[in-house]
C-alpha positions in Angstrom: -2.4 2.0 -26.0 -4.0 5.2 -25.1 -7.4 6.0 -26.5 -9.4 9.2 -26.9 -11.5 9.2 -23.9 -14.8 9.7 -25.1 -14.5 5.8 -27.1 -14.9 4.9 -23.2 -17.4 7.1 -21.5 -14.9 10.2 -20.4 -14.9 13.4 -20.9 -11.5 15.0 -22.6 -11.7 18.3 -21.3 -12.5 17.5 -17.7 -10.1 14.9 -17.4 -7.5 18.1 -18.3 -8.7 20.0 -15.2 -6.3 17.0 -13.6 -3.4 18.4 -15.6 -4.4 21.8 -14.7 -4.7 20.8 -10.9 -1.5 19.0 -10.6 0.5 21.2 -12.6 -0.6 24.1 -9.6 1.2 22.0 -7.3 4.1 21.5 -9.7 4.7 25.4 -10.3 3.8 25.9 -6.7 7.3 24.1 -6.1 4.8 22.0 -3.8 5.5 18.3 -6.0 8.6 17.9 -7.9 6.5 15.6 -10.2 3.4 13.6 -11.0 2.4 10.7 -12.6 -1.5 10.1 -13.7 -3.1 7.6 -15.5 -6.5 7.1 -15.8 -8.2 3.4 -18.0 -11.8 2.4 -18.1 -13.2 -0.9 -19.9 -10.1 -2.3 -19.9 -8.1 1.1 -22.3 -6.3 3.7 -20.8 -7.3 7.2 -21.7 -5.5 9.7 -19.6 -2.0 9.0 -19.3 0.0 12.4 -18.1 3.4 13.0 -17.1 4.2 15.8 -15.4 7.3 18.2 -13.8 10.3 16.6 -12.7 12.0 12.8 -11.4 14.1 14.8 -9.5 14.4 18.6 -9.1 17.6 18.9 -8.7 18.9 17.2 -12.2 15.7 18.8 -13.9 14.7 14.9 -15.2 11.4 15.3 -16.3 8.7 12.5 -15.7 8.7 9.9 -18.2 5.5 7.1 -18.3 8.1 4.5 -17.7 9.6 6.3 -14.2 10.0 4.2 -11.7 8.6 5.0 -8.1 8.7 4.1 -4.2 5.5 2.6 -4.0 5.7 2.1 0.0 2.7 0.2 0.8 0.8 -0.3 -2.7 3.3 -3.3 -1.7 0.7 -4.6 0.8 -1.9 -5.6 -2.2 0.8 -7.5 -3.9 1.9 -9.4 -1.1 -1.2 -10.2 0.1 -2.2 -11.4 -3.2 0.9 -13.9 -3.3 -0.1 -15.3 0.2 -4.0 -16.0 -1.3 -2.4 -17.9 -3.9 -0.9 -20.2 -1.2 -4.5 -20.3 0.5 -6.0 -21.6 -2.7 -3.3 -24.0 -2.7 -5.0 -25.1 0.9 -1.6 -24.0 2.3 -2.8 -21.8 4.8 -6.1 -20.8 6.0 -7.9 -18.0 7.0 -8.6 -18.7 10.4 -5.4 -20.2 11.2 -3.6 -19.2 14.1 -0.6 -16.8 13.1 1.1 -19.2 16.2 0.6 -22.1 13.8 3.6 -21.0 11.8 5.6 -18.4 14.4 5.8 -20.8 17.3 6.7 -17.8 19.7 3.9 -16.3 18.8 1.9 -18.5 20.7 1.7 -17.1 24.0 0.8 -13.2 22.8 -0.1 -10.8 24.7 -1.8 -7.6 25.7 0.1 -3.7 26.3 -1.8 -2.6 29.6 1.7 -0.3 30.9 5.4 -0.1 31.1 7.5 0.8 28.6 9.7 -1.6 27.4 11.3 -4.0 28.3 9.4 -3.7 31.7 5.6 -4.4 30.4 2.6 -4.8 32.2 0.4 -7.1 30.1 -2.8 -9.4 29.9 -3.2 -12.2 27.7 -4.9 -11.8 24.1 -8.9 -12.6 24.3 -8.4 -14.9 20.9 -5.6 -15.8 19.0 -3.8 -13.8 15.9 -5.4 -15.1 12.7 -3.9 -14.8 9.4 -7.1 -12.4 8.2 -6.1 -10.2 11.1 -3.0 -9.7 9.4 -4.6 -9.0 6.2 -6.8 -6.6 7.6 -4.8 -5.1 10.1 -6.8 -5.9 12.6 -3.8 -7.6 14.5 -3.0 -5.8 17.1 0.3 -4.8 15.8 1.6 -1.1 15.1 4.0 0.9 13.2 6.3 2.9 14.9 6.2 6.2 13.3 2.6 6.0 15.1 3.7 7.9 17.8 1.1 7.8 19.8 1.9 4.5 22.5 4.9 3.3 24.8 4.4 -0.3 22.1 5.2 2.4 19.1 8.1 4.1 21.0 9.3 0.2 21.5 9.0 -0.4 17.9 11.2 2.4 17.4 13.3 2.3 19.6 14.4 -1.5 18.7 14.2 -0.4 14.9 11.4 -2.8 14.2 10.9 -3.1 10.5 14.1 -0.4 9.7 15.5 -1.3 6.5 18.7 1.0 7.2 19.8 -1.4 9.4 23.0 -3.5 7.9 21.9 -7.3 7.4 18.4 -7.1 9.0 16.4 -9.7 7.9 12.1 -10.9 8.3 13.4 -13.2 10.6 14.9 -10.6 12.8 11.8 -8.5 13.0 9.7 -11.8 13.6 12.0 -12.2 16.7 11.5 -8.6 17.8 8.0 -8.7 17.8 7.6 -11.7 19.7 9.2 -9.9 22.7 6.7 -7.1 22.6 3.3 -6.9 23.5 0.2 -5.8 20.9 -1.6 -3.1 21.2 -4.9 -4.3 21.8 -6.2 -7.7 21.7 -6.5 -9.4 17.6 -9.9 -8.5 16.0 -11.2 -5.8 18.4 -9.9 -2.8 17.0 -8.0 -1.6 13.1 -4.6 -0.1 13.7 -1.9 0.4 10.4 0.8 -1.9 10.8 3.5 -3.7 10.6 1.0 -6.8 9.5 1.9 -7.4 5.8 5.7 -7.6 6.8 4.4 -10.5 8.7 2.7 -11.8 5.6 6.1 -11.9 3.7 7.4 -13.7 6.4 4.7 -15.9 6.2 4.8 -16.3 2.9 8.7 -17.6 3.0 7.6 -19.9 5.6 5.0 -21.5 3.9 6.4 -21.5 0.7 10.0 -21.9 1.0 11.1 -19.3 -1.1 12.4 -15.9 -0.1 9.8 -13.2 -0.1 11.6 -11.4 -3.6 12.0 -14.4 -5.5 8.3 -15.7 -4.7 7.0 -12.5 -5.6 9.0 -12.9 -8.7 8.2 -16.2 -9.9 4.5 -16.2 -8.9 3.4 -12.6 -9.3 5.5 -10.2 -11.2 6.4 -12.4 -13.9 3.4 -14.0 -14.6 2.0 -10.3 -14.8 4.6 -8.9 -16.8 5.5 -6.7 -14.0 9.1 -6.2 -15.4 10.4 -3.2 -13.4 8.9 -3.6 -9.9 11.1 -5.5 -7.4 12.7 -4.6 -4.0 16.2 -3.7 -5.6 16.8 -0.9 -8.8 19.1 -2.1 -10.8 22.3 0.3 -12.3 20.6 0.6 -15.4 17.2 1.5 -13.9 18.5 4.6 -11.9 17.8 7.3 -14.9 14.3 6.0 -14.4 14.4 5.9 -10.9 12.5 9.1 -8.7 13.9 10.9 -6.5 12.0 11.7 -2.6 11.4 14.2 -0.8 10.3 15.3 2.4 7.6 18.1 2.6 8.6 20.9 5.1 6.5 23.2 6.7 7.4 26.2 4.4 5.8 23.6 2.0 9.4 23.4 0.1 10.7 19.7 -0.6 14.0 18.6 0.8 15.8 15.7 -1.2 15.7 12.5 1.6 16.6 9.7 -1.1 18.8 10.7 -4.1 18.2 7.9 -7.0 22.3 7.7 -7.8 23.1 6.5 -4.0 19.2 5.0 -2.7 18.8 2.4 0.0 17.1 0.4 -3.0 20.2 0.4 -4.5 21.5 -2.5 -2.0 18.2 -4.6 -1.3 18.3 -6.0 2.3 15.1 -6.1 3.8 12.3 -7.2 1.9 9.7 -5.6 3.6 6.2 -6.9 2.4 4.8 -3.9 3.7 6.6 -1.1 2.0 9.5 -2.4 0.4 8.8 -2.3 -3.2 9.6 0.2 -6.5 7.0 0.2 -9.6 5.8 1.9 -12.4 2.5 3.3 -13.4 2.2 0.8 -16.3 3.4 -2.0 -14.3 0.9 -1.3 -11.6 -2.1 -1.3 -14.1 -1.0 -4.7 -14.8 -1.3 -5.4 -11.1 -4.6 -3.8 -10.8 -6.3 -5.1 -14.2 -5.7 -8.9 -13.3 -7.7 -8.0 -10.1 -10.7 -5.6 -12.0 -10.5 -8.8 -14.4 -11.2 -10.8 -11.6 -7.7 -12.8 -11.3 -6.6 -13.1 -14.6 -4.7 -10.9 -17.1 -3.7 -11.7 -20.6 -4.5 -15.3 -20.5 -2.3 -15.8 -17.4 -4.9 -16.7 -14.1 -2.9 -15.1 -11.1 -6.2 -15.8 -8.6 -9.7 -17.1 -9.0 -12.6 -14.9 -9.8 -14.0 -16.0 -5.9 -10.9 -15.1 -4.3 -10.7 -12.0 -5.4 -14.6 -11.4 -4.1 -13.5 -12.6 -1.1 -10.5 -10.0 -0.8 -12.7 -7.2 -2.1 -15.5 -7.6 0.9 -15.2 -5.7 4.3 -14.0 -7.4 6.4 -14.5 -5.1 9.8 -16.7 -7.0 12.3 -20.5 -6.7 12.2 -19.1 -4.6 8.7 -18.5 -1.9 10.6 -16.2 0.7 8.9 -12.9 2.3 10.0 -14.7 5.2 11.6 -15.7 2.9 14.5 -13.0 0.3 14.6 -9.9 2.2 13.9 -7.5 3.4 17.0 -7.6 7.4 17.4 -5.3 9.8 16.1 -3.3 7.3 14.0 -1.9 7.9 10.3 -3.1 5.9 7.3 -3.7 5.6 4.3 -7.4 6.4 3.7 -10.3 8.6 5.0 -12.4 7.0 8.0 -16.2 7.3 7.4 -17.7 5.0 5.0 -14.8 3.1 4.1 -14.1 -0.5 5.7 -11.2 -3.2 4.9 -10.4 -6.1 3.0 -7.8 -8.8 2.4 -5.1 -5.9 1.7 -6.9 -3.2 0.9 -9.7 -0.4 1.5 -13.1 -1.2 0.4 -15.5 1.7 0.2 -18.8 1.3 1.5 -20.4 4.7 1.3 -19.2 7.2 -0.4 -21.8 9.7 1.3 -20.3 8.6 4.9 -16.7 9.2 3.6 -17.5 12.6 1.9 -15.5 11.6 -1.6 -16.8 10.3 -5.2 -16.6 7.1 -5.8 -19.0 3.3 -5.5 -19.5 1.3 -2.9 -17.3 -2.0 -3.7 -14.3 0.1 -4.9 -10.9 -1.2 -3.4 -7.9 1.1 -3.3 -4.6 1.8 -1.1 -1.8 4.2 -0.9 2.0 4.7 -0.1 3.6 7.0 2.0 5.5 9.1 -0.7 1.6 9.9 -1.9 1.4 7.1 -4.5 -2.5 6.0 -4.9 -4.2 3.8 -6.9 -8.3 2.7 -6.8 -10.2 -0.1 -8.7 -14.0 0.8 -9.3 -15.2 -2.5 -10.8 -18.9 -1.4 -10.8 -17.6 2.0 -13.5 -14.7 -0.7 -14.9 -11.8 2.0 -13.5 -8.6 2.2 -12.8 -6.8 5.3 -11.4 -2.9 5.0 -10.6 -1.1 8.0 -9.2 2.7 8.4 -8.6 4.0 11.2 -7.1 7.2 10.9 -4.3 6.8 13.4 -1.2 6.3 11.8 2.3 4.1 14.0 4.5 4.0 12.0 7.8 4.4 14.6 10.6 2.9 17.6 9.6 -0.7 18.9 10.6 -2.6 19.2 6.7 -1.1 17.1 4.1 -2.0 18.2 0.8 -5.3 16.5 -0.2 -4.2 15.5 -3.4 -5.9 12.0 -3.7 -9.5 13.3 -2.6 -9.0 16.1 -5.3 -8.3 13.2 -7.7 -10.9 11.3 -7.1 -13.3 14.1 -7.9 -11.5 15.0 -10.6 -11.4 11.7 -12.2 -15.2 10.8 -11.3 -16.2 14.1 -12.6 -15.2 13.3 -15.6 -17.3 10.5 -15.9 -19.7 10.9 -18.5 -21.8 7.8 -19.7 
């Protein structure tokens, strides 16, 4: 239920400077569409739809559109596998060799290029917190910027186009490759919460999709996110694009024939569509401290736990993170959790915000942050990937001051 957003401390006409804003972009031919909605103490006040689904069938945004939510996935998933740690299941400090048995013997890229390495052995063991926090030693392979990378991509690590590829398969791949540097000593984006839905079938016994399902989504009320759009979803389904260096959009995933169409790989990294009001769901049990509508998805100290920095000696991603590598959130000032972004000082990272706010993206520019401290939630949706070129638009640091801004008691 919307509300007028001075019942909760906002400010009506500057939360319109984000219609304003995005609606540039929109005319600009810059977004096809946009998604914002805005909820403090618990009500949501700013809930705007704006342009199109899909550009080239004029659909306008609806509040129920469904979106890639690439990996906003990772929160999810790593909230299902902390629901098997409070079960005792698993523990933090547990070798990731433990339950991968060729995984034991990792080790370290020093040269080569595969499948003739040069390596040394890892200083510690892989933990299951170094997955959480990416602090692995695994990569992505869009990375670009390491012979390990140019592995990953050249074996189709983690490809979802691929006919029949399962987590097992990648689980395999991996093994045979060396990490990038040794587990805890430095932060690189990754492939990690893939490994966590792996884990998370091995542990549990269930496939990654229906364990989501039973234990998250439903509970939650999450009806509409899942790894696979159904036929009667697809009016409601986004199209993506790809932002080329004219700054036009060219169509990459057409709703009426989408890889999600099919299902396949459930990729506990990126894998999973949403929308904006099942997300709030999502992000309202955690500001509530695990529980939503009666329904306890995780206890209050659990959540604490996942909502500290991580980072050794709390150091922040500035320090710890590998050079020139893509992610998902500014550097300075902000360190990492169990699955997400924590900020520790929003001076140091040069955006509004308050130190204990958690947030992540997704690659087609989705966002979302939870400021418990201010009791707000922000969840964007918007579907353009960006990966590639020099300047993507800065359109979640010109959220956040708009949103913030509007802040008024």
């Amino acid at each position: 239920m919307l509300v007028k957003p001075e019942e909760v401390g906002l400010s009506s006409s500057r939360l319109g400077r984000i219609t304003d804003h995005l609606q540039r972009y929109i005319d600009a031919g810059k977004l096809a569409g946009t998604l914002t909605l805005v909820a403090r103490r618990g009500k949501i006040a700013y809930f705007e739809p704006q342009g199109h689904l899909e550009i080239e069938r004029t659909r306008p945004v609806t509040e129920d559109a469904i979106f890639r939510i690439y990996s906003m996935t990772k929160p999810i998933v790593s909230v299902g596998l902390m629901m098997l740690w409070e079960q005792g299941r698993v523990q933090l400090d547990d070798p990731v060799g433990k339950f991968i048995p060729s995984w034991r013997d990792q080790r370290v890229f020093v040269g080569g290029n595969h499948p003739a390495w040069k390596t040394t052995p890892v200083e510690r063991p892989m933990t299951i917190r170094d997955l959480l926090c990416h602090t692995s030693g695994l990569t992505y392979g869009f990375m670009e910027r390491t012979n390990v990378d140019a592995a990953y991509r050249k074996l189709g690590v983690g490809d979802r186009t691929r006919a029949g590829y399962t987590l097992r398969d990648m689980i395999d791949e991996l093994a045979a490759l060396p990490l990038e540097f040794s587990p805890g000593t430095r932060w690189n984006y990754s492939v990690s919460t893939d490994v966590v839905g792996y884990l998370i079938e091995v542990i549990s016994g269930q496939r990654l999709d229906a364990y989501l399902r039973e234990h998250v989504l439903q509970p939650l009320g999450m009806t509409d996110t899942s790894f696979v759009i159904r036929a009667e979803q697809v009016t409601r389904f986004a199209a993506n694009y790809q932002r080329q260096a004219d700054d036009g959009l060219k169509l990459i995933d057409d709703p009426v024939n989408s890889l999600y169409r099919d299902g396949g790989f459930f990729s506990g990294g990126g894998g999973l569509v949403s929308t904006a009001p099942d997300y709030f769901r999502f992000t309202t049990m955690l500001l509530n401290q695990g529980e939503l509508d009666g329904v306890r998805v995780l206890g209050r100290k659990t959540v604490e736990l996942m909502t500290l920095n991580h980072l050794a000696d709390g150091q922040d991603l500035s320090t710890l993170a590998l050079p020139g590598m893509f992610t998902e959130t500014a550097y300075g000032g902000v360190g990492f959790g169990l699955g997400f972004s924590v900020m520790q000082s929003p001076a140091r990272a040069q955006i509004s915000g308050t130190p204990g706010e958690f947030a992540w993206g997704g690659a087609a520019g989705t966002a979302f942050w939870v400021d418990p401290v201010e009791q707000m939630i922000v969840v964007f949706m918007t579907q353009i990937m960006q990966m590639g070129l020099p300047s993507p638009y800065p359109i979640r640091r010109e959220l956040r001051t708009l949103t913030y801004s509007a802040v008024i008691e």
